[in-house]
N, C-alpha and C positions, 0 to 999 in steps of 0.2 A: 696706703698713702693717699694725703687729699687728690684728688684730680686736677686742682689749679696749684699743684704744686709743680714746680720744677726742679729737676737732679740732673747733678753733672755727668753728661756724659763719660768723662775719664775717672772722676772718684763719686763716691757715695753722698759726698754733700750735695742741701738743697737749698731754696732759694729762702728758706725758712730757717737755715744758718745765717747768726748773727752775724753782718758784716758780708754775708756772699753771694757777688752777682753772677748772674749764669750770660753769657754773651750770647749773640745770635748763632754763633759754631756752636755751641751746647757745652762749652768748655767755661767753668769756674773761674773766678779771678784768683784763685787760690792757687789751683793747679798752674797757671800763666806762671805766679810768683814761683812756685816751688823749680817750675822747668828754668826759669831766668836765674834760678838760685844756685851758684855750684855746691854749698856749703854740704847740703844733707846726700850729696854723692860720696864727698871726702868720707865719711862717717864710716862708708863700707871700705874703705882703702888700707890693706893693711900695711902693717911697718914694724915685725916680731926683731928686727933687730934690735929697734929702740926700746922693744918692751921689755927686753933680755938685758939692756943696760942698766934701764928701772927695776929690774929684778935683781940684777946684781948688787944693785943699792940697799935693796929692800931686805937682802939675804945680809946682807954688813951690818943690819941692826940689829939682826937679833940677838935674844939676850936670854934665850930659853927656849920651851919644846916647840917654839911655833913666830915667824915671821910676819904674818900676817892676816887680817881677818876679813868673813866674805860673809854676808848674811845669805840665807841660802833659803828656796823655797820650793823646791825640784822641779821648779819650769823650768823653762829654755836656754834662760840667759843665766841665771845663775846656777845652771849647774856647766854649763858651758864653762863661766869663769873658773867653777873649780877644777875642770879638766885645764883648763890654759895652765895653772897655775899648777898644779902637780906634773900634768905631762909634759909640757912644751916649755916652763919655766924654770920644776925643779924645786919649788917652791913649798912651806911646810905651813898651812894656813889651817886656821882654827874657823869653823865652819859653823854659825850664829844660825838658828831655825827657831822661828814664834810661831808657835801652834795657837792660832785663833777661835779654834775652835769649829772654821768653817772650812780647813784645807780637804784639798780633792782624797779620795783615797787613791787616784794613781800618782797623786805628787810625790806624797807620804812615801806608795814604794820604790819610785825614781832617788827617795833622799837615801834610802836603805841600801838601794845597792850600787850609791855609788859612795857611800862609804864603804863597802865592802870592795868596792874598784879599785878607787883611789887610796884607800887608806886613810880617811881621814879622820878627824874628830869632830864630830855635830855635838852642839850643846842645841837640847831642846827647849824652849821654851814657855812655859802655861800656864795661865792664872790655875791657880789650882783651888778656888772658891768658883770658876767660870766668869767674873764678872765680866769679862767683855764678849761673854755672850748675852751676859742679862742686859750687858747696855745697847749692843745691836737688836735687841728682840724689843726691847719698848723703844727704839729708836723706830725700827718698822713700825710699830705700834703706831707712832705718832703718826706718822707722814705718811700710813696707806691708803689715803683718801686722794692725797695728792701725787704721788706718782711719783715724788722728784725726792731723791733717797742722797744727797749729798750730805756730807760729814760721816755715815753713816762706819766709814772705815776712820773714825777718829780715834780709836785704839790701835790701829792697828800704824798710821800716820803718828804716833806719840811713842810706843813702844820702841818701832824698830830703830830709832835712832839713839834711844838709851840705855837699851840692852846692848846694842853695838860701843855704845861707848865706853862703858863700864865694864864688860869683857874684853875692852881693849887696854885699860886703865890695870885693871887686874893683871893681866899678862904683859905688862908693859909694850903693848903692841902701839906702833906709829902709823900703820900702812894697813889702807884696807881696797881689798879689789871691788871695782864695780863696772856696771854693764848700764846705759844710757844711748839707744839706740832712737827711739822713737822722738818725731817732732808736736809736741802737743797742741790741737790747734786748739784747746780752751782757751790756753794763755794768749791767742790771739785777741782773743776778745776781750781783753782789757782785766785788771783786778776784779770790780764789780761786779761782772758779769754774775759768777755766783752767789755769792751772796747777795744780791738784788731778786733771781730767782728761787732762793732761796727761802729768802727773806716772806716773801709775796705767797709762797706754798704755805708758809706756816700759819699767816692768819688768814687764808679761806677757810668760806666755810660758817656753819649755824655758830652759834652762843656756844649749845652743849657740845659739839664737836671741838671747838678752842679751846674748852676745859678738858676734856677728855687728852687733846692733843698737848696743852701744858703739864698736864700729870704725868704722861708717858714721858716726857722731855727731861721734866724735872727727877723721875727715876732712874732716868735714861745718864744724866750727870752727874746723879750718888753715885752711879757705881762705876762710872767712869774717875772719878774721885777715890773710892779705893780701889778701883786698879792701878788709880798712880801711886798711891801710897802704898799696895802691895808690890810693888816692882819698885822701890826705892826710891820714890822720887825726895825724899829729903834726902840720902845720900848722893844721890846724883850732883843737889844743890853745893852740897857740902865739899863735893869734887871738885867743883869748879872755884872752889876758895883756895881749894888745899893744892890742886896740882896745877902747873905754869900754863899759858896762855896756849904755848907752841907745844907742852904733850895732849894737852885735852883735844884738839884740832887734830884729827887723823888726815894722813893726807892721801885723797882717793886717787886710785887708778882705772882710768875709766878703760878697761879693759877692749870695748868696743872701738876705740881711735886708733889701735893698735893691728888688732885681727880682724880679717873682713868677716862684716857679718853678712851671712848667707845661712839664712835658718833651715834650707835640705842638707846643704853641709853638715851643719852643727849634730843635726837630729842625725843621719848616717853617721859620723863619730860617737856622738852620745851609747846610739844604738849597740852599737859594735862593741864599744868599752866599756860600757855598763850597764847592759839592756835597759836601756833610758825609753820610757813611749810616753805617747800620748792618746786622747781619746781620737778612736778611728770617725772620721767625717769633717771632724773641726781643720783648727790650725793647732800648732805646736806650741804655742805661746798664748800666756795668761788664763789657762784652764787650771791654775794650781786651788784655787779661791771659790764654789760656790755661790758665795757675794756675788762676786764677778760676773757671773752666765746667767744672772738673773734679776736684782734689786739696780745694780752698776746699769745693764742694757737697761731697763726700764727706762731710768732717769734719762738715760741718754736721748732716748726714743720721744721721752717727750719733753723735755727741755730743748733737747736741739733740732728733732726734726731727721735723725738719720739714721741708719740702719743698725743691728744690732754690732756691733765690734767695728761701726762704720771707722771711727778715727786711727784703729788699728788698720783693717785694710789700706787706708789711703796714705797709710806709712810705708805698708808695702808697695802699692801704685808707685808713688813718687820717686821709692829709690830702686823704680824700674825691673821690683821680685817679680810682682805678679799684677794682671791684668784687672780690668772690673769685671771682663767678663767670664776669667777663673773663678773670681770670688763671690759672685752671686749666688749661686749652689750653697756656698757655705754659709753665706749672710741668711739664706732660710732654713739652713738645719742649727744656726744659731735660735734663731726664734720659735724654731718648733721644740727646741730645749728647755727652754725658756720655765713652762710650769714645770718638767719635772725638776729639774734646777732649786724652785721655790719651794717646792714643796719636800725634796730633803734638806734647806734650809731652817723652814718649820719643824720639822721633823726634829732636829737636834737642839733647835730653841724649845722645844715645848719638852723634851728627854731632860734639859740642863733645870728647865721651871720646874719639872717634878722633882729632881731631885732636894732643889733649893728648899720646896713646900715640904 
């Protein structure tokens, strides 16, 4: 970190985050707002009665093998939901997983055996041409002179909400569980913020390097193009003609307003009922992704200025899990991860180009 930089004493932001002052106490304006804030304490608060009501709701619609639907990716929070939802609910949920091409291999076997826990039904997901790995692999292409890898999960932000939808359509499903624990602080910083740094990444840089960078782009959105058209996207459109306003609209239960979240909990349950794990050293949550532990930190690191899973920590900080000076240890074995991370990224984009060649 530069040496005239300043970090907050209680979370991981710096003075180099957009919008955040560090005061003479060495404490954030950030952290001030969040402790002033009672909203993101409520968040851990639970209330399984009322979720039991909403369940009882959710179980009265159905209308065939399954009430409900959870997209699932065998991290923390969404296999979490589908324990709430089999053990503590009672509930018969059809279980949505999009293989991207870059999921962890311990997520993969977290999703295996808690269908064999629970009993559930996982429908897998996959281009089966890979293009949304051909269009993450010239999307790095493009942008690895610049560091700042945004959009780069723009497959993976398009799909899940229309394979969820369309498996919901299909099974006449109304009701789908979800998990929304974290406060993001990008959205603090206004709409533009990314795409202004965005924007500003792509044309640095020589003559031949902005041609090289627009070819990558431009291939990088063929094949994002048919992967929309291999996953339906004119029928999705066509959905939205054919079916009413009020069944296309699922109506989410955000499963985290209900049950507290406490992620040593979660993972002690998880463990016990499904030998659910995660990688030893890390945290419990959002290691399902390879993206994630490596291209994701980057951007963060130098767009914002903060530590690798800085804005996850300070999720914990704030709703009082864990400390800065627990999470330090982890914030450097995140970035000492960091090349092997990319480098089995590589690995599987250069295995998907040969096959393609």
């Amino acid at each position: 970190m530069n040496p005239n930089t300043k970090e907050c004493a209680t979370c991981f932001l710096t003075d180099k985050f957009p919008g955040v002052v560090i005061g003479d106490d060495g404490v954030c304006n950030s952290c001030k707002k969040m402790d002033s804030d009672p909203k993101p304490a409520e968040v851990t608060v639970g209330n399984l009665d009322q979720l039991r009501e909403i369940a009882e709701e959710i179980k009265r619609s159905r209308q065939g093998k399954y009430d409900c639907i959870i997209g699932a990716s065998g991290g923390l929070d969404s296999s979490y939901v589908i324990y709430v939802a089999k053990k503590l609910l009672r509930l018969s949920p059809l279980i949505v997983h999009y293989d991207h091409g870059f999921v962890a291999e311990q997520a993969d076997r977290n999703l295996a055996n808690i269908a064999r826990a629970f009993n559930v039904d996982i429908v897998s997901i996959k281009s089966k041409k890979n293009l949304d790995v051909l269009f993450v692999k010239h999307f790095i292409s493009a942008l690895e002179k610049t560091g700042i890898y945004w959009g780069m999960c723009t497959c993976c932000h398009y799909i899940l909400k229309r394979v969820v939808d369309l498996h919901a359509a299909q099974y006449d499903l109304t009701w789908m569980l979800v998990s929304q624990n974290e406060v993001e602080q990008l959205r603090q910083l206004g709409r533009d913020f990314r795409p202004r740094k965005f924007l500003k990444a792509i044309f640095s840089g020589s003559p031949i390097t902005l041609i090289e960078r627009f070819y990558h782009l431009m291939m990088a959105y063929y094949y994002f193009t048919r992967f929309k058209i291999e996953f339906k996207e004119p029928l999705f459109r066509a959905l939205t003609i054919l079916r009413s306003e009020e069944k296309l609209h699922l109506k989410k239960v955000n499963i985290t307003k209900y049950v507290k979240w406490d992620f040593d909990e979660m993972v002690k349950v998880l463990s016990a009922e499904a030998n659910w794990s995660y990688p030893a050293g890390g945290l419990p949550m959002r290691f399902d992704c390879i993206l994630e532990h490596s291209y994701v930190l980057i951007t963060e690191k130098n767009a914002l200025n903060i530590a690798p899973y800085g804005q996850i920590f300070n999720n914990l900080i704030h709703r009082k899990l864990k400390t800065k000076g627990e999470l330090k240890g982890i914030a450097k074995y995140y970035e000492s991860k960091i090349p092997e991370e990319i480098a089995e990224a590589q690995r599987r984009m250069k295995s998907v180009s040969q096959l393609v060649s």
